[in-house]
N, C-alpha and C positions, 0 to 999 in steps of 0.2 A: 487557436492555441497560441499563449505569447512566446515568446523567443525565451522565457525565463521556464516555463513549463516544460518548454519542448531541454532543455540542459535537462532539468530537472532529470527527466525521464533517463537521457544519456546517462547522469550522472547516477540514477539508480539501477540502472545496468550495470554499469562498472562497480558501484560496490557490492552488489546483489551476487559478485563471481560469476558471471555467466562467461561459457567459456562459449568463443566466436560469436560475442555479443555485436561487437562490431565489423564482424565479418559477412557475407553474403551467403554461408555455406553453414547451414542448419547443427549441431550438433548433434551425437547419438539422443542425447537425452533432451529433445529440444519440448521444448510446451509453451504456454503461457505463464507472463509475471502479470501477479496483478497487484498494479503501486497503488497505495490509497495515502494523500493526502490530508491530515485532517485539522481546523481554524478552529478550536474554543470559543465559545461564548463568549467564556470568560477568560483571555490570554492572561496566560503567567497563573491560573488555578493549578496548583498544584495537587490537588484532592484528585479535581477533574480530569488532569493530566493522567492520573496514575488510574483510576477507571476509568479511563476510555483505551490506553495500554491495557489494562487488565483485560477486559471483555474481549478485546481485539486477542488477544491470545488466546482464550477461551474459547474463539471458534476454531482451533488446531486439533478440536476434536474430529471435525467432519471430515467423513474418508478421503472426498476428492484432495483436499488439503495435502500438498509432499511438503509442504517446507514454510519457513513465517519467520519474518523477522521484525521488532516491533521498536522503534527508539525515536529519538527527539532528533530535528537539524541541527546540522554542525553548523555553527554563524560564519557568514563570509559575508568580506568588502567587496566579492567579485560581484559584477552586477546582473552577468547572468545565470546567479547560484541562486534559487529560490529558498530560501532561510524561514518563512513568514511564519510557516504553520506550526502546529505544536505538536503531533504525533505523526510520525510514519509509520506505513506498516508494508512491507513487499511478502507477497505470497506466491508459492508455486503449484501450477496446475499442467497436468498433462497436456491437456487438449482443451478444445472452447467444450465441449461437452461439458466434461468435468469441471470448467468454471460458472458454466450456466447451471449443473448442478446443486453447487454449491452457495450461490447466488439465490436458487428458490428454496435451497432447506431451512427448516422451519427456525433451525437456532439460527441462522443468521438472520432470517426474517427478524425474528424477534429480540435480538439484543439493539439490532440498526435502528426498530420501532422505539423499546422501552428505554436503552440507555446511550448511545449514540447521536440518535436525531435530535436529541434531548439538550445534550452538552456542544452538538458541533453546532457552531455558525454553518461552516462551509466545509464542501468535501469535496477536494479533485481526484479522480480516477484514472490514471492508466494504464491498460493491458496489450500489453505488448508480448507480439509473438515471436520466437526466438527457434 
């Protein structure tokens, strides 16, 4: 993991609100975030940007899902702020069950096969437990 990823991650705790994200003592409501990352094909499509946002919300349907937040990088000169990609999305889950759930139902199968894989270059992942 590089030194820009691993901020990254920090920095998506911090704005994700997690309360004693950076503390060693669990909170009542602690679970898993899970950050996704995502590179376009084609950077700067604007079509593609707004359906790969769209779908990514569209799985707020599945029950294990508590919470989704979906938007673009804020650009920085810092050089350990990771800026590159073109959609985020942080998601909240209970427990690893619940994410590994979520992870085999059949809509997320299926949007990451038909509309996703399709439009991303690349995709970083982290699930961090909190």
């Amino acid at each position: 993991m590089t030194a820009s990823i691993r901020f990254a991650a920090i920095a998506a705790l911090s704005l994700a609100g997690l309360p004693g994200a950076m503390t060693s003592e669990a909170p009542a409501d602690a679970g898993i975030k899970h950050v996704v990352m995502c590179w376009l094909k084609e950077p700067g499509n604007a079509a593609h940007h707004e359906i790969v946002a769209r779908v990514s919300r569209e799985l707020e349907i599945i029950p294990e899902v508590r919470d989704m937040v979906v938007g673009a990088p804020v650009p920085s000169d810092r050089p350990n702020v990771e800026d590159s990609f073109d959609v985020g999305i942080v998601m909240s889950f209970r427990d690893e069950a619940a994410l590994n759930a979520y992870l085999e139902h059949p809509e997320h199968v299926r949007r990451v096969q038909t509309t996703l894989a399709p439009l991303c270059a690349r995709v970083q992942i982290l699930d961090i437990r909190y």
